[in-house]
N, CA, C and O atoms as a Maestro MAE file, in Angstrom:
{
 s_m_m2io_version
 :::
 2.0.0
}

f_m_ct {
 s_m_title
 :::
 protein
 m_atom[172] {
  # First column is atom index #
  i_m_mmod_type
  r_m_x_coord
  r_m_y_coord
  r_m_z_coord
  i_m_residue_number
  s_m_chain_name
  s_m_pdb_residue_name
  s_m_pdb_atom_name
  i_m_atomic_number
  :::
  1 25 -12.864 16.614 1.611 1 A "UNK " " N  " 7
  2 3 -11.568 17.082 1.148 1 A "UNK " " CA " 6
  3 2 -10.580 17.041 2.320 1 A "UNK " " C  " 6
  4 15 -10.902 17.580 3.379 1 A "UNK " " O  " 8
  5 25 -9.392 16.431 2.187 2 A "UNK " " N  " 7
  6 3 -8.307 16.182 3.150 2 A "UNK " " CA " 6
  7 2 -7.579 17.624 2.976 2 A "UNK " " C  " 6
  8 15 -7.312 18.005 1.837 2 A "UNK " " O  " 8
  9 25 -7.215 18.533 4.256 3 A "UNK " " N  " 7
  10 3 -6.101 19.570 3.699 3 A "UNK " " CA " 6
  11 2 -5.209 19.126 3.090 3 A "UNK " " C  " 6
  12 15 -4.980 18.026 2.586 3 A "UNK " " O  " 8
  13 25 -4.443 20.501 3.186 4 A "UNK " " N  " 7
  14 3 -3.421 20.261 2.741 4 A "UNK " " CA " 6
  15 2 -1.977 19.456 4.039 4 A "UNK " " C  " 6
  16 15 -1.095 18.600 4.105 4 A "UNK " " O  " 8
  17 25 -2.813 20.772 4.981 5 A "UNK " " N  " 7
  18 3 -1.666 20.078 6.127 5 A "UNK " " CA " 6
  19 2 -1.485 18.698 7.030 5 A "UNK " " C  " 6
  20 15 -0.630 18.374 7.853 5 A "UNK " " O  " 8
  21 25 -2.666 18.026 6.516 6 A "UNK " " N  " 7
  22 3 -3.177 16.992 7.169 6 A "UNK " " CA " 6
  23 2 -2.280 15.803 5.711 6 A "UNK " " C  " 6
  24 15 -1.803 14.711 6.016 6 A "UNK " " O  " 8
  25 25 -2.255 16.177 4.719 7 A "UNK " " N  " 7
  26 3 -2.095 15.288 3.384 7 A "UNK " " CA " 6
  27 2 -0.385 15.402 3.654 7 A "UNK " " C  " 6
  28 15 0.317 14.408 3.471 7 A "UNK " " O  " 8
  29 25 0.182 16.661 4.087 8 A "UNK " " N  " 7
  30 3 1.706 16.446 4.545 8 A "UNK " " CA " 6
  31 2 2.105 15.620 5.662 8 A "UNK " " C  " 6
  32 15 2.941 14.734 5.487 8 A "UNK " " O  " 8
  33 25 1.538 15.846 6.897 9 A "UNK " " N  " 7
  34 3 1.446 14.576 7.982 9 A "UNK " " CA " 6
  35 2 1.778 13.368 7.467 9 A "UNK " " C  " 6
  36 15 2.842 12.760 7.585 9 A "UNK " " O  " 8
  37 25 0.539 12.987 6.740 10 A "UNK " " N  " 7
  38 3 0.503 11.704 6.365 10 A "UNK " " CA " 6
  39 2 1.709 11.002 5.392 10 A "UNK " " C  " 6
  40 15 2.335 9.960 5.585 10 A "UNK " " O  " 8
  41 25 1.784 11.874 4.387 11 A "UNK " " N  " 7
  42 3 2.875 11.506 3.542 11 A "UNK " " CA " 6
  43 2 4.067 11.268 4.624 11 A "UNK " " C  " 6
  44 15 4.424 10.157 5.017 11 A "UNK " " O  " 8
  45 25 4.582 12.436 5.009 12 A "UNK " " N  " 7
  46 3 5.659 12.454 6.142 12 A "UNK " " CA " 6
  47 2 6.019 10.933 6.771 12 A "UNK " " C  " 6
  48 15 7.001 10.196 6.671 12 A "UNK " " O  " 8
  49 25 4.747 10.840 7.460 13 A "UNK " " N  " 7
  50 3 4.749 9.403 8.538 13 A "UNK " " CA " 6
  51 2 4.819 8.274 7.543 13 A "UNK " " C  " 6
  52 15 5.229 7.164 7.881 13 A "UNK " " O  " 8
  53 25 4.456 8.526 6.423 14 A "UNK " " N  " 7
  54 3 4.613 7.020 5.215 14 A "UNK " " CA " 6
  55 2 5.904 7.103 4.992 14 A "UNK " " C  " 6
  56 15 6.072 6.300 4.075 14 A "UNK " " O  " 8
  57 25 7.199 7.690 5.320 15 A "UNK " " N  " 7
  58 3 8.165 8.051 5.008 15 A "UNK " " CA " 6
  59 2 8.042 8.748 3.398 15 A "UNK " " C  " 6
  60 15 9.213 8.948 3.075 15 A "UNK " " O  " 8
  61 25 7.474 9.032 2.684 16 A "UNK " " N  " 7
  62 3 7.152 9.209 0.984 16 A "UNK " " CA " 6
  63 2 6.895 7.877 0.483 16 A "UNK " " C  " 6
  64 15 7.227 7.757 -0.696 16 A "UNK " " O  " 8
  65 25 6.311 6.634 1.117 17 A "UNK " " N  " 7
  66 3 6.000 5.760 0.427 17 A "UNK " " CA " 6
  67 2 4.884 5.086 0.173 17 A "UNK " " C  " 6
  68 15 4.107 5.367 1.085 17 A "UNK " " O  " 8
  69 25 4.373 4.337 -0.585 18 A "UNK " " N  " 7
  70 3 2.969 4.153 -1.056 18 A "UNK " " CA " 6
  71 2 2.700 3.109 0.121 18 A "UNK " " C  " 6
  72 15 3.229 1.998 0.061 18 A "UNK " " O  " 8
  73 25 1.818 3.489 1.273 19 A "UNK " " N  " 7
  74 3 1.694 2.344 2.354 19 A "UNK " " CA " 6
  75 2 0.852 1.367 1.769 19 A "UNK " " C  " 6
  76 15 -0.095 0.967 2.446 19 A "UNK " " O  " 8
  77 25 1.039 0.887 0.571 20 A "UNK " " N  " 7
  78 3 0.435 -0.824 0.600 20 A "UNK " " CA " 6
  79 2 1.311 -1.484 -0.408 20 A "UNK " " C  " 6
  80 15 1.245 -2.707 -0.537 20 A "UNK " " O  " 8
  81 25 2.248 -0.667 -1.242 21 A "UNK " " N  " 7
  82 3 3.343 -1.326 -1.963 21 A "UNK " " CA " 6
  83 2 4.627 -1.008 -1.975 21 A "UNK " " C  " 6
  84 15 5.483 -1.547 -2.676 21 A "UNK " " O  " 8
  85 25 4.865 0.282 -0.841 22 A "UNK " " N  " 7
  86 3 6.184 0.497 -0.439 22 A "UNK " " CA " 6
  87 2 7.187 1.379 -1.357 22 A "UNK " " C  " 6
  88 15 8.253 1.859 -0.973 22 A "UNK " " O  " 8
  89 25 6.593 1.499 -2.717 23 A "UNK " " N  " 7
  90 3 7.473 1.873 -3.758 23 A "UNK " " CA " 6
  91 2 7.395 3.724 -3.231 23 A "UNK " " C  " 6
  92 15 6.501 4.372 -2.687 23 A "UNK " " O  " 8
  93 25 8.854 4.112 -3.733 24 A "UNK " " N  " 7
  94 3 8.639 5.601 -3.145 24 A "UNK " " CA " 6
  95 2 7.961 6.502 -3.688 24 A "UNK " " C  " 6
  96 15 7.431 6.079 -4.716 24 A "UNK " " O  " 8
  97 25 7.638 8.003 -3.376 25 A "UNK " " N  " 7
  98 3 6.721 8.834 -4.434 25 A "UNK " " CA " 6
  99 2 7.488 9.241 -5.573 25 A "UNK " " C  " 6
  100 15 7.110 9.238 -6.745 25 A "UNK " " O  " 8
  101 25 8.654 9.610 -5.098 26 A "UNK " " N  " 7
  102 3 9.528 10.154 -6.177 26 A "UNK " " CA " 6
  103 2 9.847 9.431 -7.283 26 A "UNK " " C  " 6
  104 15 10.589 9.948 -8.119 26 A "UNK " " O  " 8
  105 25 9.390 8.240 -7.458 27 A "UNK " " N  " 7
  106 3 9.878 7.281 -8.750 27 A "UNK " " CA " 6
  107 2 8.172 7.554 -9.381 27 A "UNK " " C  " 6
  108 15 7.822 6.808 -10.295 27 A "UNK " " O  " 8
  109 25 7.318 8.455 -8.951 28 A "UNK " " N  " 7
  110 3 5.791 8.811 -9.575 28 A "UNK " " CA " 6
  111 2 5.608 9.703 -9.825 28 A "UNK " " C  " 6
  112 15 5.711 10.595 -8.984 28 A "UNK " " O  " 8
  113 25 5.177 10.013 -11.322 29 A "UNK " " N  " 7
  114 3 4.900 11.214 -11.464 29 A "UNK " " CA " 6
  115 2 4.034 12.229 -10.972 29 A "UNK " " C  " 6
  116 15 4.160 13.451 -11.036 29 A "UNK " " O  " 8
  117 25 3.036 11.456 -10.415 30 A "UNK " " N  " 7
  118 3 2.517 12.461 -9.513 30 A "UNK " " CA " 6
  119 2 2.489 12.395 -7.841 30 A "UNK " " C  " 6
  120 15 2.972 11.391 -7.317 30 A "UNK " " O  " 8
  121 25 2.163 13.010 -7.349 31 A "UNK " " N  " 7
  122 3 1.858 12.535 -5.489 31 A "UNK " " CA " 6
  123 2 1.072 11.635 -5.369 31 A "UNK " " C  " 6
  124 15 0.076 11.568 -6.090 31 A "UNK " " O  " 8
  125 25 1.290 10.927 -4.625 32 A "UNK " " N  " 7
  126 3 0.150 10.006 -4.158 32 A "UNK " " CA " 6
  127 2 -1.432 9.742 -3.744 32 A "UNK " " C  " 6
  128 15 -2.157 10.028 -4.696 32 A "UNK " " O  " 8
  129 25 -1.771 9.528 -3.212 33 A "UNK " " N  " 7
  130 3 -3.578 10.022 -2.953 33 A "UNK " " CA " 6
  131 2 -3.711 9.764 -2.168 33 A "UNK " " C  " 6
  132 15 -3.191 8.683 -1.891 33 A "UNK " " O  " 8
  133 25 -4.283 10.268 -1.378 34 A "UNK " " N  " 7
  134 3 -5.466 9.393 -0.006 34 A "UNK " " CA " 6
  135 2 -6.382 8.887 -0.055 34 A "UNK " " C  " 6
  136 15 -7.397 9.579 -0.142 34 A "UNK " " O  " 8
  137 25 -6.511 7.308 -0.024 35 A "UNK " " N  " 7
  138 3 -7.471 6.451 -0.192 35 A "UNK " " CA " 6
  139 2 -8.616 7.544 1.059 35 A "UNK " " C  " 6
  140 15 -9.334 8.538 0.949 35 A "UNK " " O  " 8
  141 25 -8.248 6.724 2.026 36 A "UNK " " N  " 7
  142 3 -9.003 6.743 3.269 36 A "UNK " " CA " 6
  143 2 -8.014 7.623 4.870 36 A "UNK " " C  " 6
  144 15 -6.790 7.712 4.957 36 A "UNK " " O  " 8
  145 25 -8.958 8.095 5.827 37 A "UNK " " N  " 7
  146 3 -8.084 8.892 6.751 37 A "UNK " " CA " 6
  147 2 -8.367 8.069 8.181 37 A "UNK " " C  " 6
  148 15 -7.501 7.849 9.028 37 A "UNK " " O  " 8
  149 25 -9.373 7.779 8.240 38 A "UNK " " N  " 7
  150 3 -10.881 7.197 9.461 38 A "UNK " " CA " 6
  151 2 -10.490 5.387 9.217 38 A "UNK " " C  " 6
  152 15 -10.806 5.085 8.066 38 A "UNK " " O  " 8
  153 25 -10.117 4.615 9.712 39 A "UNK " " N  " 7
  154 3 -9.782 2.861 8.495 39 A "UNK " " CA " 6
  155 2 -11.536 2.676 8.740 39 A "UNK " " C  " 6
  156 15 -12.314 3.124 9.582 39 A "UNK " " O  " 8
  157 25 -11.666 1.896 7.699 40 A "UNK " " N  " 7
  158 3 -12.778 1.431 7.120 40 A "UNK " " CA " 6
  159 2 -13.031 0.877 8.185 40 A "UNK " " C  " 6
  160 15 -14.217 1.150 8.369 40 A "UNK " " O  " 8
  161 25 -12.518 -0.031 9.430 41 A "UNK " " N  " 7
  162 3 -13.478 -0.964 10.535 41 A "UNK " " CA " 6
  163 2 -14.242 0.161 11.541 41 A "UNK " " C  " 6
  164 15 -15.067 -0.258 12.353 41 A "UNK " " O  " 8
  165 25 -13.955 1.520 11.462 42 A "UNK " " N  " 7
  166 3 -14.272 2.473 12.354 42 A "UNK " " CA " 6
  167 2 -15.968 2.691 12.080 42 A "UNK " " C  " 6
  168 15 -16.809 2.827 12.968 42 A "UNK " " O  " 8
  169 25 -16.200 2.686 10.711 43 A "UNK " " N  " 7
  170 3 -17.580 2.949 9.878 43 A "UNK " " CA " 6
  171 2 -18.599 1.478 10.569 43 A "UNK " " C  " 6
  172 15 -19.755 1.296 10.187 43 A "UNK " " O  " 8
  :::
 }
 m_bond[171] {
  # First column is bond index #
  i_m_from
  i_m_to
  i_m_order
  :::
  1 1 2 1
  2 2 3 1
  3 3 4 2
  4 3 5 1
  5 5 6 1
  6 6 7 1
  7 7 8 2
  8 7 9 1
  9 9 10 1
  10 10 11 1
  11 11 12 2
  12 11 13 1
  13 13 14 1
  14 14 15 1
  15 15 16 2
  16 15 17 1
  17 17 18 1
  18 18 19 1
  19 19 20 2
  20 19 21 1
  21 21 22 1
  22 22 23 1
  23 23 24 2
  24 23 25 1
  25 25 26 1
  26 26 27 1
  27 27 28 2
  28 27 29 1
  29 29 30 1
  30 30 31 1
  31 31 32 2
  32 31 33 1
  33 33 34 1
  34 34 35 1
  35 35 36 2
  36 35 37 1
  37 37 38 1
  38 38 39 1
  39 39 40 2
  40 39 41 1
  41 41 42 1
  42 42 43 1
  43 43 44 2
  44 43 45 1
  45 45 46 1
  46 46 47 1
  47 47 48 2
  48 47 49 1
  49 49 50 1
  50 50 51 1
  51 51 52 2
  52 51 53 1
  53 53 54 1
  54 54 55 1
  55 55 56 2
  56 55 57 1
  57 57 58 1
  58 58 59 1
  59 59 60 2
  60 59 61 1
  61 61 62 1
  62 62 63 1
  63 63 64 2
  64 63 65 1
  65 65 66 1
  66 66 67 1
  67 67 68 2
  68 67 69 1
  69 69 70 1
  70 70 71 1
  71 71 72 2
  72 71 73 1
  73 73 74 1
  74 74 75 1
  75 75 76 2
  76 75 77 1
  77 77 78 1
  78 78 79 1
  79 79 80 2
  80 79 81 1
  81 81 82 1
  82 82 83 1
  83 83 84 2
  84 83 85 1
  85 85 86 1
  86 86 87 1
  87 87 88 2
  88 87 89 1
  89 89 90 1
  90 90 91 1
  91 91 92 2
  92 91 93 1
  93 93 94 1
  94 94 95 1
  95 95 96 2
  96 95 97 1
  97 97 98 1
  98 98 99 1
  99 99 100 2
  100 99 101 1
  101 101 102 1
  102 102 103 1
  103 103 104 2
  104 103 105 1
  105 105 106 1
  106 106 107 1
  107 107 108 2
  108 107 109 1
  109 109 110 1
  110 110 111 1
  111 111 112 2
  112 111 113 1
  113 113 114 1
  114 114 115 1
  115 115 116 2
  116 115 117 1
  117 117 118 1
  118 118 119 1
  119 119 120 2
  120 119 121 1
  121 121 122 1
  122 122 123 1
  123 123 124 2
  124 123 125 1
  125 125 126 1
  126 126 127 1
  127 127 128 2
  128 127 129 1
  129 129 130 1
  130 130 131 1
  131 131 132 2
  132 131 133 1
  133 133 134 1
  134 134 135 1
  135 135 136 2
  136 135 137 1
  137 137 138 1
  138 138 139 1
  139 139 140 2
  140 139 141 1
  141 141 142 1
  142 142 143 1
  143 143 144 2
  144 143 145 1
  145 145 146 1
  146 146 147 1
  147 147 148 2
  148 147 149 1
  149 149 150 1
  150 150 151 1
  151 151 152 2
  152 151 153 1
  153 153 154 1
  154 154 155 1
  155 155 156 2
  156 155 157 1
  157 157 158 1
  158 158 159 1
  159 159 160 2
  160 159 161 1
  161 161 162 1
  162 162 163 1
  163 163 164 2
  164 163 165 1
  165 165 166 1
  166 166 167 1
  167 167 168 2
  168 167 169 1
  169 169 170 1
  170 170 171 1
  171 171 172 2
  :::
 }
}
């Protein structure tokens, strides 16, 4: 489970946008998700 304060960071630094299609959150009805925190080449 990602916090909460860690899930604001992130959004923050995406500016509110979906980092792989750019579209903003606010045009979504819901918040966005966190795929991943660690990138997959680290595993």
């Amino acid at each position: 489970m990602v916090s909460l304060s860690t899930r604001r960071i992130v959004r923050q630094r995406a500016k509110y946008l979906c980092e792989y299609c750019h579209s903003p959150e606010y045009l979504s009805p819901d918040l966005f998700t966190l795929d991943h925190i660690l990138p997959k080449s680290f595993f």
